[in-house]
N, C-alpha and C positions, 0 to 999 in steps of 0.2 A: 488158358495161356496167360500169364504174367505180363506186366502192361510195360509198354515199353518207348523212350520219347527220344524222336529223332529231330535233333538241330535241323533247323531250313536257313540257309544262310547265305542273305546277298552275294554278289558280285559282278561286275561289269562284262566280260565276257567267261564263260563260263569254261572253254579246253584249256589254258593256262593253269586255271584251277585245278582241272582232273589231272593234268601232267602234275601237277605240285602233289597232289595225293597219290599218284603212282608210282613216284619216285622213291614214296614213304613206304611201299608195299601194300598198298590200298589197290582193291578189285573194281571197277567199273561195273556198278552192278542195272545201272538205268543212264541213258541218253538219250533226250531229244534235241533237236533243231527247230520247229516248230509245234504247236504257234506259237511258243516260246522257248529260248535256252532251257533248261533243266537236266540235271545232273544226279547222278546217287553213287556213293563210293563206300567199301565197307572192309575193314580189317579186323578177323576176328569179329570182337563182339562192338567194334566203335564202326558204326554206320551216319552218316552225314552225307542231306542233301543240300542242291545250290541252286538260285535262279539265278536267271540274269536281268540285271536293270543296266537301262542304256546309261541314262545320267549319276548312274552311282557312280563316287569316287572314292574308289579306296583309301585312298589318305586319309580320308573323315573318318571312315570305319568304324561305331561302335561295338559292333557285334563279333560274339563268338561263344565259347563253351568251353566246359570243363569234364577233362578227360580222368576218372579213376583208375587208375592200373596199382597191381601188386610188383612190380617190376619195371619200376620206371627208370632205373639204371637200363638195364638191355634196352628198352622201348627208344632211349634217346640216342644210345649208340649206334641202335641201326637206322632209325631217323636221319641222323648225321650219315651214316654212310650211303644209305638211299641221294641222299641230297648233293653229296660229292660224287657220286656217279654219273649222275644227270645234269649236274647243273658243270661240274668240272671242280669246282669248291663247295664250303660250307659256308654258305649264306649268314652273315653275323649281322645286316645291315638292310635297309630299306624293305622294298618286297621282292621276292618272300625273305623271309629270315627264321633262323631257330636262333633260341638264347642256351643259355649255362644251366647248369642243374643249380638248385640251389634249395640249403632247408628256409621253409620261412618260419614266421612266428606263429602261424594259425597250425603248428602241428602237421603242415605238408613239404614233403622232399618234392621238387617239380621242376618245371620249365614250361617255358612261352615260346610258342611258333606263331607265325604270320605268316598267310597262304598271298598269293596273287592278289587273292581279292580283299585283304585286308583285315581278314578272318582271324580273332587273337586264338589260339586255341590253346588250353594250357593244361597240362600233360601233368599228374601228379600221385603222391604215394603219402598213403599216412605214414605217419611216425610216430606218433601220437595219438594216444584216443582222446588227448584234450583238443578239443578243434576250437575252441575260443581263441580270437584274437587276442596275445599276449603285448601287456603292456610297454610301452616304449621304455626300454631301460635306461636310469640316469646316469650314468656314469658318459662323460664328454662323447669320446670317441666310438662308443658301442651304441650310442643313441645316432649319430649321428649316419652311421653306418642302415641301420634299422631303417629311418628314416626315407635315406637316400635309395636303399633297397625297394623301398614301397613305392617311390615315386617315380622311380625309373620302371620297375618290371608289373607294377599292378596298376599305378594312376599311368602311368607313362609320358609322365611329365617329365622329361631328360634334361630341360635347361632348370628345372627346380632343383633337380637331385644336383644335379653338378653343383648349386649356392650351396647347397647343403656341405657338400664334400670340399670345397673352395673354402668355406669357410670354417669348415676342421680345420683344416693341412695350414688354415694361415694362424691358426693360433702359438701366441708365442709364451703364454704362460701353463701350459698343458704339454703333455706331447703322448701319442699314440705306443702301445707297444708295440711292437716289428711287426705281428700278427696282424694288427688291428692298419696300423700303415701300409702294409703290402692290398690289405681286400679293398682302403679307402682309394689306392693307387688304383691299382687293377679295375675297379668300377668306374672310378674319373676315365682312368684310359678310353674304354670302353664306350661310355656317355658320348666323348670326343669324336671317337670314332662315328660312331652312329649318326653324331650331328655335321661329321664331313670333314673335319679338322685332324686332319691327318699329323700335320707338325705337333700340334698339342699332344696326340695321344701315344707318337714314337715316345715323347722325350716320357710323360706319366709312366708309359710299360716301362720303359729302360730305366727310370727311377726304381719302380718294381723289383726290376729283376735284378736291381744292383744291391740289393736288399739281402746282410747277412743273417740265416738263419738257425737258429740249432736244426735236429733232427725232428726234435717235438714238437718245434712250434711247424717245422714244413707239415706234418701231419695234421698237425691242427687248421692247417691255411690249404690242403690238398685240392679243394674246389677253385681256389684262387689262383694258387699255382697250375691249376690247369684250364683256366681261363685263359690266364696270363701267356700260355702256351700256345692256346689256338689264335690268340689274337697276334703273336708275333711271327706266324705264321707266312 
């Protein structure tokens, strides 16, 4: 039998949880209540188990895992639609939350979900068979982009990334092309939102979306553009 390793991973009460994985289309495959919480849930071939601690607090949350799928376009679609079923919307914000697709630089197309318990868990597809971290490119705006990318969706540092992208958009001897201004928009918005600043992040989208484009560069921005879409939602 091929060896096989299953995430165990905190959280404070543990039915919140399994409701958050069942929404996803995840099976309930173990439940206790004593002598302690414990959980098991399993879709397909991605199985994850949960305890519970009384004084964990999800906000701290280090922990979580990384999901390999060949199909992480459908996987997030129906993610999102499990999530809108149950909860009423799709979760962009506090706990739980799913995020955007997105390519990164290490060679993966992906996305980051956060369960109840504070569980990052990030869902992704190669693109790539170069999986090395590519380096920050120099050009103003695509670096800055890069940047603010990483510190928002992998360190999850959201008021870093925001200097980051604040301090693009305020430069006045440079300027973005439409492409590169729409995704630094669309992420500010975004960061805004997340951090509860609803004023800042209408007027960022509606900057966004007042944003003329050709046909090429909307294909070229298709991920942002539909970012842009569910946040103005």
């Amino acid at each position: 039998m091929p060896e096989k390793m299953i995430p165990l991973l905190p959280c404070r009460t543990v039915q919140p949880v399994v409701d958050f994985y069942t929404a996803l289309g995840f099976e309930t495959t173990y439940f206790q209540k004593s002598p302690y919480p414990y959980a098991a849930v399993e879709r397909g071939r991605i199985e994850l188990q949960f305890f519970s601690m009384k004084e964990y607090d999800p906000q701290q949350s280090y922990s979580g895992c990384y999901v390999v799928t060949d199909d992480v376009e459908t996987l997030h679609a129906a993610f999102r639609a499990g999530l809108k079923a149950a909860y009423g919307r799709i979760p962009t914000r506090g706990l739980p939350r799913i995020g955007p697709l997105k390519d990164m630089s290490y060679g993966m197309r992906q996305f980051l979900m956060t369960d109840p318990g504070g569980n990052s868990i990030r869902v992704g597809q190669r693109i790539s068979e170069d999986r090395s971290m590519r380096p920050a490119p120099k050009e103003t705006f695509a670096r800055a982009l890069h940047m603010a990318d990483l510190f928002a969706d992998s360190k999850e540092d959201l008021p870093g990334a925001a200097k980051i992208i604040d301090r693009a958009l305020g430069r006045t001897d440079e300027h973005p092309t439409p492409v590169q201004e729409l995704r630094l928009l669309v992420l500010r918005g975004d960061i805004a939102r997340r951090l509860g600043d609803e004023g800042l992040a209408e007027r960022l989208l509606t900057r966004a979306a007042d944003l003329p484009l050709t046909a090429t560069e909307r294909e070229s921005a298709r991920d942002a553009l539909a970012r842009l879409a569910e946040l103005r939602e």
